[in-house]
py3Dmol code that shows the C-alpha trace and the ligand (Angstrom):
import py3Dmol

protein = """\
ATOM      1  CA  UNK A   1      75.137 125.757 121.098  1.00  0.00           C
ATOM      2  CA  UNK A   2      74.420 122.779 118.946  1.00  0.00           C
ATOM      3  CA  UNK A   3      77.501 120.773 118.034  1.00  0.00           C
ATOM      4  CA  UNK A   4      76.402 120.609 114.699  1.00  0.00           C
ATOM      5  CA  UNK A   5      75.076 122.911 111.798  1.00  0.00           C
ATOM      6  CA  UNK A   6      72.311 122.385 109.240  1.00  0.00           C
ATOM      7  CA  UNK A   7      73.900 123.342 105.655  1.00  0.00           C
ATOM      8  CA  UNK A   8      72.440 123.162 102.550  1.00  0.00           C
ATOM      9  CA  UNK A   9      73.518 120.947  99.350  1.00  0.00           C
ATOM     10  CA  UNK A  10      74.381 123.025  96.443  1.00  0.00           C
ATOM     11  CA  UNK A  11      75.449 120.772  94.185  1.00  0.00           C
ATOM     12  CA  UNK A  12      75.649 116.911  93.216  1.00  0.00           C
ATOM     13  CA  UNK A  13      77.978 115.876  91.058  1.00  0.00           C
ATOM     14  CA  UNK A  14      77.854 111.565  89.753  1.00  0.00           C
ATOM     15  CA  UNK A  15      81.302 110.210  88.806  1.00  0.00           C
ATOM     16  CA  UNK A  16      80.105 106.564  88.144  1.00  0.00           C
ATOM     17  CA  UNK A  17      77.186 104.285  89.280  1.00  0.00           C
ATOM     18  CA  UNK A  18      79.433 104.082  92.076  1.00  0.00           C
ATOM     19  CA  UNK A  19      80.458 107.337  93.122  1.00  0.00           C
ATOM     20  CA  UNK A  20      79.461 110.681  93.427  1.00  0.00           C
ATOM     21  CA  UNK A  21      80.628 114.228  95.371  1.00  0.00           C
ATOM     22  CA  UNK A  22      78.569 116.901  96.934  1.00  0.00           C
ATOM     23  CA  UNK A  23      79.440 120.479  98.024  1.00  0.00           C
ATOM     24  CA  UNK A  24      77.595 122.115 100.586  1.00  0.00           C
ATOM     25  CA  UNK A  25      77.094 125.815 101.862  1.00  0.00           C
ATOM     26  CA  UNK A  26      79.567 126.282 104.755  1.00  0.00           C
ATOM     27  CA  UNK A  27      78.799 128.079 108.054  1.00  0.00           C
ATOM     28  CA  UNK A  28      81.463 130.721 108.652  1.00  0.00           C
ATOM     29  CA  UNK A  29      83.025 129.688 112.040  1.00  0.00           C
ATOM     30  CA  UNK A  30      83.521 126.227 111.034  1.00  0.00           C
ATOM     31  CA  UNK A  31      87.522 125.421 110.623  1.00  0.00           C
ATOM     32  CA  UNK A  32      89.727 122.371 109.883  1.00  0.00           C
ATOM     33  CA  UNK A  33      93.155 122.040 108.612  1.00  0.00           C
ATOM     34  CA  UNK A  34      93.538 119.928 105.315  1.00  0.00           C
ATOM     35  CA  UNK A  35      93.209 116.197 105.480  1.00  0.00           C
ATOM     36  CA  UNK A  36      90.728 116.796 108.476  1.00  0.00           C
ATOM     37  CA  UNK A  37      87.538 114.725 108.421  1.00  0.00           C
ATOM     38  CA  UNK A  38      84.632 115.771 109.994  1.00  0.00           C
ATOM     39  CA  UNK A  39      81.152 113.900 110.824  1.00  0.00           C
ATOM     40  CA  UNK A  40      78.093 114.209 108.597  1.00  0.00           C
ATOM     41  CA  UNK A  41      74.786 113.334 107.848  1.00  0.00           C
ATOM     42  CA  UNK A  42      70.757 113.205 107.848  1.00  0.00           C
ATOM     43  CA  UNK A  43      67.917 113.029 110.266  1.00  0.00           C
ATOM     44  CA  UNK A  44      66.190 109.834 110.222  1.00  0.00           C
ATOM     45  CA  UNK A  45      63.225 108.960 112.159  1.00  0.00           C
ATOM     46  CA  UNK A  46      64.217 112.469 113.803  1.00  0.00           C
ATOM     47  CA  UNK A  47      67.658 111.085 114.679  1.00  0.00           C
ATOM     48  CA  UNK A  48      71.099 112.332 113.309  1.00  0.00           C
ATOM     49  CA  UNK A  49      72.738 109.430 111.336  1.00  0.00           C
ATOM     50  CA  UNK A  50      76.167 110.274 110.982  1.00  0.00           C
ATOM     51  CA  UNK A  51      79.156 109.771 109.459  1.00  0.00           C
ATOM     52  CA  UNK A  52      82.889 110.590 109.144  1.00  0.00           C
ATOM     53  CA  UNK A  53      83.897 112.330 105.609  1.00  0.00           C
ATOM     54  CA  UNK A  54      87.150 113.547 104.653  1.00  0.00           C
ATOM     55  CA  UNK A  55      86.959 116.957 103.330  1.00  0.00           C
ATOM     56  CA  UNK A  56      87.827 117.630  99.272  1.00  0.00           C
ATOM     57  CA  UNK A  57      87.525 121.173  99.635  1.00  0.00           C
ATOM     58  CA  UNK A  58      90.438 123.636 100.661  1.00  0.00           C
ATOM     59  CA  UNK A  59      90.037 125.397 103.944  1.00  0.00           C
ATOM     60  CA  UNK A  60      90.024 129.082 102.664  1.00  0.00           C
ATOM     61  CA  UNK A  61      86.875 128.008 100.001  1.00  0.00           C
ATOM     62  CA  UNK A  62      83.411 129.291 100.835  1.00  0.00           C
ATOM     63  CA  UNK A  63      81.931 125.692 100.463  1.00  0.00           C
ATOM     64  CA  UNK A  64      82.348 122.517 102.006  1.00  0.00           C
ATOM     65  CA  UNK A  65      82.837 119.170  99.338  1.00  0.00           C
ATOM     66  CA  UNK A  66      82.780 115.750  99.814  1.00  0.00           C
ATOM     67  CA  UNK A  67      83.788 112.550  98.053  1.00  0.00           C
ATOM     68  CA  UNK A  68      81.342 109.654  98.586  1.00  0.00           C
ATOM     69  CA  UNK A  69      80.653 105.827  97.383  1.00  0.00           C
ATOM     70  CA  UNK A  70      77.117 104.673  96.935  1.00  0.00           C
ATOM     71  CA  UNK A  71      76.509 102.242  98.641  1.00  0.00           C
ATOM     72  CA  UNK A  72      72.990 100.572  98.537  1.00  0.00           C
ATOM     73  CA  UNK A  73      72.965  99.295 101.649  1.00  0.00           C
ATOM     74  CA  UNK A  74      74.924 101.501 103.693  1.00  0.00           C
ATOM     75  CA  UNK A  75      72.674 103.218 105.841  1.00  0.00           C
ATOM     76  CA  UNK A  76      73.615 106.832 105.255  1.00  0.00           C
ATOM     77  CA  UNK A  77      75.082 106.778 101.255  1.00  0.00           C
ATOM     78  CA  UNK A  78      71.868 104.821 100.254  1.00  0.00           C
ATOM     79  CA  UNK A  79      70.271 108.387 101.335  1.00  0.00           C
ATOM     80  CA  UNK A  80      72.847 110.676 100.632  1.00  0.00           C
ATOM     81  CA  UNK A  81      73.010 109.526  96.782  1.00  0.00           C
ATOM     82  CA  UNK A  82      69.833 110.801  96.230  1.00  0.00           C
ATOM     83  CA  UNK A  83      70.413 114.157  97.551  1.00  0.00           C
ATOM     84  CA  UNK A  84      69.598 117.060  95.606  1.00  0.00           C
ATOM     85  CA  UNK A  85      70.276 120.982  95.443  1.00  0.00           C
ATOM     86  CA  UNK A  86      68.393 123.025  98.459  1.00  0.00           C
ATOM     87  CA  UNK A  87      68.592 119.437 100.674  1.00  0.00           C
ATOM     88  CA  UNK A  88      69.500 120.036 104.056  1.00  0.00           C
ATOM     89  CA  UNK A  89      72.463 118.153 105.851  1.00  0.00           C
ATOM     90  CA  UNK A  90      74.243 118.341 109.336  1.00  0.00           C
ATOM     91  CA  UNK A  91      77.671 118.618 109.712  1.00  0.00           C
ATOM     92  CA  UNK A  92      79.957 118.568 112.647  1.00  0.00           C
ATOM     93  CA  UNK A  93      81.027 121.842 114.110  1.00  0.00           C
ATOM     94  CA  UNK A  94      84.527 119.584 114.557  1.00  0.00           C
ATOM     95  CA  UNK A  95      87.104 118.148 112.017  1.00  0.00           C
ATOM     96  CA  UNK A  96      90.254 115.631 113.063  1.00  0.00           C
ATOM     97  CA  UNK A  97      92.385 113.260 111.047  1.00  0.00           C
ATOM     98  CA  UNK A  98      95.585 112.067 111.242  1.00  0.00           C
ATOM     99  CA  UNK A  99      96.644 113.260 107.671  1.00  0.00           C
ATOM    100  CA  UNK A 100      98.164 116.638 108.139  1.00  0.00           C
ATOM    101  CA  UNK A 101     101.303 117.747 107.129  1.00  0.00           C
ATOM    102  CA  UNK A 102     101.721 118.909 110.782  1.00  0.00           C
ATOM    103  CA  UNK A 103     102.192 115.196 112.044  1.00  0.00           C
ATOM    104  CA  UNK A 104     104.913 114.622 109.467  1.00  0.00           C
ATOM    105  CA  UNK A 105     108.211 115.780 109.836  1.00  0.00           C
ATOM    106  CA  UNK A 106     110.328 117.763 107.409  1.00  0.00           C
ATOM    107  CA  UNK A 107     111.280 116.441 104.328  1.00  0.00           C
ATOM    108  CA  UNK A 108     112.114 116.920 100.373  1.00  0.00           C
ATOM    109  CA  UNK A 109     109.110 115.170  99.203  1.00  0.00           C
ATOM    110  CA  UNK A 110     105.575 114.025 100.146  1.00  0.00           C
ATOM    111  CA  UNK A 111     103.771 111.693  98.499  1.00  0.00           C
ATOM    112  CA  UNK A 112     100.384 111.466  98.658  1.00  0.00           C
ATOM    113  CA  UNK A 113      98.720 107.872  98.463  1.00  0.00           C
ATOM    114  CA  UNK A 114      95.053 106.991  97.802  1.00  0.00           C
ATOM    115  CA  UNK A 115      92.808 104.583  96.553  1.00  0.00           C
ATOM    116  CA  UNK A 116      88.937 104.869  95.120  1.00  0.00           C
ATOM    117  CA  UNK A 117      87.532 107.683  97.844  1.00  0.00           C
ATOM    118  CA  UNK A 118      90.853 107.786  99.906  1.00  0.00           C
ATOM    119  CA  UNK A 119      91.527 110.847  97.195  1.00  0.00           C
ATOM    120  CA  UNK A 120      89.332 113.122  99.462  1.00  0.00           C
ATOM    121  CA  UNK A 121      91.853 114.455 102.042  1.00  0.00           C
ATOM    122  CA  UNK A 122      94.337 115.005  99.479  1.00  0.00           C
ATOM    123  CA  UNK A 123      92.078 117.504  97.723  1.00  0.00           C
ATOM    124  CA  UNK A 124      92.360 119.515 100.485  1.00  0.00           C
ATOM    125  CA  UNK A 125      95.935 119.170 101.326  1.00  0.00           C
ATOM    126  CA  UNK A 126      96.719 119.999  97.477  1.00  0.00           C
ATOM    127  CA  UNK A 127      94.778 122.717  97.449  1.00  0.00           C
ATOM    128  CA  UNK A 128      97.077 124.364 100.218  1.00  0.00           C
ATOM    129  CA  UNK A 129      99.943 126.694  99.918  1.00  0.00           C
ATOM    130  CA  UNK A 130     101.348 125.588 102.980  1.00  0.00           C
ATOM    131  CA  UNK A 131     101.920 122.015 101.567  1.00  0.00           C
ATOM    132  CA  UNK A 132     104.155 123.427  98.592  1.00  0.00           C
ATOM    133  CA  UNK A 133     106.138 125.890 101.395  1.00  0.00           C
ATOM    134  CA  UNK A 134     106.504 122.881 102.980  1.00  0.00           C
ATOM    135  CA  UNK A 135     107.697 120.315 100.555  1.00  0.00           C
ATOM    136  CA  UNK A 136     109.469 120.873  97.422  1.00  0.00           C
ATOM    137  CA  UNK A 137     107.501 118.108  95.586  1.00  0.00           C
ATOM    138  CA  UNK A 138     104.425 117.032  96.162  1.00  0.00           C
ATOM    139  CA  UNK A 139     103.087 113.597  94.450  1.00  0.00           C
ATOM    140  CA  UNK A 140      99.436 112.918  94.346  1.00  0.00           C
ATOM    141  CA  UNK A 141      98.671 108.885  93.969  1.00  0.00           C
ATOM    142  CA  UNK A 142      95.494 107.886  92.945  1.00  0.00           C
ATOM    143  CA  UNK A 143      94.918 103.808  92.826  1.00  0.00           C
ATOM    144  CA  UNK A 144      91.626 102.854  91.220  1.00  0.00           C
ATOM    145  CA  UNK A 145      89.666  99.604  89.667  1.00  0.00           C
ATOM    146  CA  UNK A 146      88.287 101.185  86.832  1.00  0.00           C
ATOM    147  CA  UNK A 147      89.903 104.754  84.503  1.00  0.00           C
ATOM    148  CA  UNK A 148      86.095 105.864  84.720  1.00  0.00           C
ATOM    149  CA  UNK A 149      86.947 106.070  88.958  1.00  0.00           C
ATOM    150  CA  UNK A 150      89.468 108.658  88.728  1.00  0.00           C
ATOM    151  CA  UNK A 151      87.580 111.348  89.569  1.00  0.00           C
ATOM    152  CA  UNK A 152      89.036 114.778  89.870  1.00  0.00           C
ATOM    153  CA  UNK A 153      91.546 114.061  87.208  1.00  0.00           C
ATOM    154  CA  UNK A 154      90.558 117.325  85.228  1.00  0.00           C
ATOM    155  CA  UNK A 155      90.197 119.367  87.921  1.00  0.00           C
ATOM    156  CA  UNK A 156      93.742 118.195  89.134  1.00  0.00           C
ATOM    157  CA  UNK A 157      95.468 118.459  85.431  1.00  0.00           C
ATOM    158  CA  UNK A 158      93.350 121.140  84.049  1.00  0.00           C
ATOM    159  CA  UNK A 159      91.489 123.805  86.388  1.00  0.00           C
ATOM    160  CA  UNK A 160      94.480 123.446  89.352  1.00  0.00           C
ATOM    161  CA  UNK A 161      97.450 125.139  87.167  1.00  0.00           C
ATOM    162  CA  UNK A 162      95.656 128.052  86.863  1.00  0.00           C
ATOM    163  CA  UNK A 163      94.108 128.504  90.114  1.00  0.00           C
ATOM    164  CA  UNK A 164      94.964 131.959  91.440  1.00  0.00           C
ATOM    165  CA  UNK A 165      96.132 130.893  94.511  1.00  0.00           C
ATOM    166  CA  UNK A 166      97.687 127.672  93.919  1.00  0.00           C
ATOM    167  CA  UNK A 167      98.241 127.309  89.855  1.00  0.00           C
ATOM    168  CA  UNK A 168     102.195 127.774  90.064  1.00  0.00           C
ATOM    169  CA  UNK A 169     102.876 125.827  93.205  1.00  0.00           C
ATOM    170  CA  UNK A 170     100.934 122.992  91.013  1.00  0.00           C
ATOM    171  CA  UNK A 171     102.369 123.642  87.713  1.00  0.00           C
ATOM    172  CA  UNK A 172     105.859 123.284  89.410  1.00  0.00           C
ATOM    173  CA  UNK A 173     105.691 121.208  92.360  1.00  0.00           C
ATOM    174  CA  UNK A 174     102.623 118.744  92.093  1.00  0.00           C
ATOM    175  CA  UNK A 175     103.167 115.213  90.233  1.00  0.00           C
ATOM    176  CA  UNK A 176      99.894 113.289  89.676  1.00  0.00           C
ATOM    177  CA  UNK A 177      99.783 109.388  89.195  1.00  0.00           C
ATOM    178  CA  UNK A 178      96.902 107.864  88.848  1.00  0.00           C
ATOM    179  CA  UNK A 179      96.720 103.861  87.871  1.00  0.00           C
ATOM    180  CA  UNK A 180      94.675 101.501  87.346  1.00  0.00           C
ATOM    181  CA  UNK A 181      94.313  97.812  88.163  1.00  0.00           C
ATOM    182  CA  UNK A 182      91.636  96.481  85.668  1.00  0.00           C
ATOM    183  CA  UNK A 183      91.433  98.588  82.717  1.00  0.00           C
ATOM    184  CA  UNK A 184      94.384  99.891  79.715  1.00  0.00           C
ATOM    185  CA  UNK A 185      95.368 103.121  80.384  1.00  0.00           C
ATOM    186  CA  UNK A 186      98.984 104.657  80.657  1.00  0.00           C
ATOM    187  CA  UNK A 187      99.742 103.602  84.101  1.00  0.00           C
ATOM    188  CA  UNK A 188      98.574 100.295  85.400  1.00  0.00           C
ATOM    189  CA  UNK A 189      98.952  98.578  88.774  1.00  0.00           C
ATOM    190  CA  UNK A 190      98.401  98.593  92.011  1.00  0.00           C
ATOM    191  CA  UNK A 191     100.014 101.657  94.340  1.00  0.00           C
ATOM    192  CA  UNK A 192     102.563  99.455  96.368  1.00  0.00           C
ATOM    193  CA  UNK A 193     103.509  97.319  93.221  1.00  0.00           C
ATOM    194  CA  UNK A 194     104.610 100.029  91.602  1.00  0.00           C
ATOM    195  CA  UNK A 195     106.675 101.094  94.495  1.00  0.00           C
ATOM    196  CA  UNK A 196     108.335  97.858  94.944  1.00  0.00           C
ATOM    197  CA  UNK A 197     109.200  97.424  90.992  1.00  0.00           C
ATOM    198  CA  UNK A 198     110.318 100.755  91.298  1.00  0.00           C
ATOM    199  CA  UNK A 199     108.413 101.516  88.107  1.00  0.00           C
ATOM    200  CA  UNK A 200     106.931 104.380  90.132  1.00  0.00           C
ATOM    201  CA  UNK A 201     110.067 106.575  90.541  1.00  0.00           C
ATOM    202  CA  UNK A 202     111.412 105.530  86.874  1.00  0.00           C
ATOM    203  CA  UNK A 203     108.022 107.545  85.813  1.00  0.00           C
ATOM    204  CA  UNK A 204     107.576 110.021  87.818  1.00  0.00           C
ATOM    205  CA  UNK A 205     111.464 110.913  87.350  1.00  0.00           C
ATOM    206  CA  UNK A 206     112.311 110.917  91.503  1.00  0.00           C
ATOM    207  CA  UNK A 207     114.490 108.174  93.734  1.00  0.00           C
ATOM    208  CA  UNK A 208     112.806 105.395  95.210  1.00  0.00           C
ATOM    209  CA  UNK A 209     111.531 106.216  98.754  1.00  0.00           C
ATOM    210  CA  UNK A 210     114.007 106.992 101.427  1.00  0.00           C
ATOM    211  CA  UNK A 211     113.314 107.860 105.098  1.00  0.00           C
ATOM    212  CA  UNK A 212     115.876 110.528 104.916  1.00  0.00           C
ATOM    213  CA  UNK A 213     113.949 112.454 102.396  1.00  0.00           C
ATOM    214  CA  UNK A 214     110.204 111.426 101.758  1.00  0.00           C
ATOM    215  CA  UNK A 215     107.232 111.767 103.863  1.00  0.00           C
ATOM    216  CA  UNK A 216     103.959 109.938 102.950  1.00  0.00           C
ATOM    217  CA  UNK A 217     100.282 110.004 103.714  1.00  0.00           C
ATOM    218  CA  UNK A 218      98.014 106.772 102.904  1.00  0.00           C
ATOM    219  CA  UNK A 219      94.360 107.104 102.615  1.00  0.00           C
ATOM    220  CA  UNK A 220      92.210 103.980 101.213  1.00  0.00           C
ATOM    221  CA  UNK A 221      90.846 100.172 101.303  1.00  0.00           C
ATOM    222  CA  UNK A 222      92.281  98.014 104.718  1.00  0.00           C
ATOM    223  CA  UNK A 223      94.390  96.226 102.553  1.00  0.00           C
ATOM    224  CA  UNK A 224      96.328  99.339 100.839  1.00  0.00           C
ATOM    225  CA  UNK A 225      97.005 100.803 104.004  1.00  0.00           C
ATOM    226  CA  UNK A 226      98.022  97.492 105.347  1.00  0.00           C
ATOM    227  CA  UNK A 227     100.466  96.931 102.730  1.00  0.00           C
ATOM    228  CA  UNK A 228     101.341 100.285 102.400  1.00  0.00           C
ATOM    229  CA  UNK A 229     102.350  99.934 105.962  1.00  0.00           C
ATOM    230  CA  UNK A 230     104.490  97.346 105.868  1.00  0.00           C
ATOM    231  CA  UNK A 231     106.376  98.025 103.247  1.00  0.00           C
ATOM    232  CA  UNK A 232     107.200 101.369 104.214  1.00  0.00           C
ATOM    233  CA  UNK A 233     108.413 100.151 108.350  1.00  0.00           C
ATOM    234  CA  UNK A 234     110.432  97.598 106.261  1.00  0.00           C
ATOM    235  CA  UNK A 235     112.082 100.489 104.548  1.00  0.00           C
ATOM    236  CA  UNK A 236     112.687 102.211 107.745  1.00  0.00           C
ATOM    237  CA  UNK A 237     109.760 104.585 108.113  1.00  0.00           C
ATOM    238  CA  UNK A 238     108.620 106.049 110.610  1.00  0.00           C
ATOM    239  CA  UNK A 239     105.057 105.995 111.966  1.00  0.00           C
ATOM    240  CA  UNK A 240     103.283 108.949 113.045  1.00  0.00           C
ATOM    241  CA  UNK A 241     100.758 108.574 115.937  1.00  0.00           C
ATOM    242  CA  UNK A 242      99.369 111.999 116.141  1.00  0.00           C
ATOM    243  CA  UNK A 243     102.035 112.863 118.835  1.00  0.00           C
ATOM    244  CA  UNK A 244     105.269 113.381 117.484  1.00  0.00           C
ATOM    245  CA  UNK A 245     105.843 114.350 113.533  1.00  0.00           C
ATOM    246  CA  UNK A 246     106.853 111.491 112.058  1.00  0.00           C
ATOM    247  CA  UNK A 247     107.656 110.044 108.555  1.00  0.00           C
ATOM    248  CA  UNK A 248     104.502 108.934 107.248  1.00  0.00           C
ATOM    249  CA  UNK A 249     100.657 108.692 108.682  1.00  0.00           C
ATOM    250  CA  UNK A 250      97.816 107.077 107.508  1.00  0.00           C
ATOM    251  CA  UNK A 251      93.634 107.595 108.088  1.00  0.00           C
ATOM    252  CA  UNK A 252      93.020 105.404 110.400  1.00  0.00           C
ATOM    253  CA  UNK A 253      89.087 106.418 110.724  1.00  0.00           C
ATOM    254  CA  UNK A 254      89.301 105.355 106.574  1.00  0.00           C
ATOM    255  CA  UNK A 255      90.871 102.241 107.222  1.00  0.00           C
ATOM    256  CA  UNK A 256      89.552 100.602 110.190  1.00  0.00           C
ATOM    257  CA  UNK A 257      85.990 100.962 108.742  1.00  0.00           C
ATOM    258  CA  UNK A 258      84.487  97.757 108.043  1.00  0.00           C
ATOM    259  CA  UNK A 259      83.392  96.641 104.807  1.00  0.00           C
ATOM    260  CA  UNK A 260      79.550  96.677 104.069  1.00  0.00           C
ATOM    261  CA  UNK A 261      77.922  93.927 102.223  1.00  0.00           C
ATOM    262  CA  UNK A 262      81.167  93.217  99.679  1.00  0.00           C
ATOM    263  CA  UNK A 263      84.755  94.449  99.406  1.00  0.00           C
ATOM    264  CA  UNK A 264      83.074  96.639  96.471  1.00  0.00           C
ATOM    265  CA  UNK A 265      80.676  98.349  99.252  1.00  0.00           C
ATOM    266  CA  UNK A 266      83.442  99.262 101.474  1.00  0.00           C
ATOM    267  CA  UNK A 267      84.568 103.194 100.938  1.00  0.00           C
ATOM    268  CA  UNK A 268      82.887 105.791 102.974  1.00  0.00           C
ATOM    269  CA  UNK A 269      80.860 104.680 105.015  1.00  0.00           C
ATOM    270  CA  UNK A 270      81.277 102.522 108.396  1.00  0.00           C
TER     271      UNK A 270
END
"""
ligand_1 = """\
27
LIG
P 92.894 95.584 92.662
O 91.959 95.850 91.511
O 94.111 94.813 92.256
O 92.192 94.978 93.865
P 88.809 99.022 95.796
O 87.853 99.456 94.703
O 88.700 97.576 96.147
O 88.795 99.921 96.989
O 90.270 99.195 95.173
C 90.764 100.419 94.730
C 92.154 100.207 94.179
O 93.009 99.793 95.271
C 92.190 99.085 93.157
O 93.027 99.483 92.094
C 92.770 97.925 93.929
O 93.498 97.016 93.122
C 93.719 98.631 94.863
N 94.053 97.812 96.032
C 93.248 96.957 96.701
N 93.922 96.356 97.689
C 95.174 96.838 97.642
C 96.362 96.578 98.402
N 96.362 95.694 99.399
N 97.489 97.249 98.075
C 97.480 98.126 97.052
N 96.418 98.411 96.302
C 95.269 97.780 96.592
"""
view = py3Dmol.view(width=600, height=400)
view.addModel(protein, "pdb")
view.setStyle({"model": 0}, {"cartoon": {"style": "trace"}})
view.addModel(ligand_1, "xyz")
view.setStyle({"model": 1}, {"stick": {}})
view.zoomTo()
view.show()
């Protein structure tokens, strides 16, 4: 048996000049806890070119989704952009990732923190019942350049509190945050600067970070997660390592890849 399968695109959806999402048809034994990534891509020249994706979409939907940059020289999202409904692409029979709330330990709180496409695994993991049985709040950090790069801010504020499955674990339980760093809107600043003024917690009504209580998952550009990092050890944190639970756990598949042909290129796609 192959180790991959050949799915079909069903829909494209373009966020910016940037950024875009696709959802694909999903083959039935295919599983992965949320947060997993899994490898995708095209034949080229009759080879697979692949890459690793988080997944956006929840585990119990019928369709697989994806959050992508473009990236005009990156050998696979130059191709993928252009993808249309009926297209064919291969994904892994396997997912893996680090950010799954079985690597973290119990806690009151888990917060959630992503920049540009580091939202993707956190569409899955708030899509999840089991993240809201485990954690009594649940706060979803979105860090972007631009208010145009938010993506998934409707479906987060507007389509998730209703969902069947999930709409009161959301409407009670989920906090979203997104900010920006170079346009006005409401909340502005980067992720960890917002941590350290504490402006964060005065907003989002909780106390500032404590190993005791908080778990956290980090998902974005080098630097973020670098940052992120520290400032969390210096705190007292925990790292996970995908042994023991720990207190927080980042992507490192997302972080360690390298940038393309600017800091702007860099996103998902090694
Ligand atoms: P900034 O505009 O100040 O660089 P990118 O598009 O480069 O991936 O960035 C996405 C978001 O992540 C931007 O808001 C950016 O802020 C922010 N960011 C970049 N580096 C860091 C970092 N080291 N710590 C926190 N946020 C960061």
């Amino acid at each position: 048996m192959s180790n991959f399968t050949k799915e079909s695109i069903l829909s494209v959806h373009h966020w910016t000049d940037n950024l875009f999402s696709f959802t694909t048809t999903r083959n039935p034994s295919f599983c992965f806890r949320s947060g997993e990534f899994t490898m995708i891509g095209r034949k080229v020249d009759e080879k697979p070119l692949l890459r690793a994706y988080s997944l956006a979409s929840a585990h119990y939907e019928d369709r697989l989704e994806f959050f992508s940059i473009k990236a005009p020289d990156g050998l696979l999202t130059s191709r993928l952009q252009h993808l249309k409904e009926g297209d064919e692409i291969i994904v892994s029979r396997k997912a893996t990732g680090a950010l799954v709330i079985d690597n973290l330990e119990d806690g009151r709180n888990l917060y959630l923190i992503g920049t540009g496409t580091g939202l993707a695994p956190f569409l899955s993991v708030i899509k999840d019942p089991e993240t809201y049985l485990r954690f009594e709040n649940v706060v979803l950090l979105h860090g972007c350049r631009r208010v145009a790069e938010l993506a998934y801010g409707e479906m987060i504020t507007e389509k998730l509190p209703s969902d069947e499955l999930v709409g009161d674990f959301v409407r009670y339980q989920l906090i979203y945050y997104p900010t920006v760093t170079r346009d006005r809107f409401r909340n502005r600043g980067r992720i960890t600067d917002l941590i350290v003024s504490g402006k964060l917690f005065t907003d989002i009504e909780l106390p500032e970070l404590e190993p005791q209580h908080d778990r956290i998952m980090i998902c974005g550009s080098p630097g973020l997660v670098r940052d992120a990092r520290e400032l969390l050890v210096a705190k007292g944190f925990v790292e996970g390592d995908h042994g023991e639970p720990a207190q927080f756990v980042f992507e490192k598949e997302f972080a360690e890849r390298k940038s393309l042909s600017s800091s702007r290129k860099r996103g998902h796609e090694p």
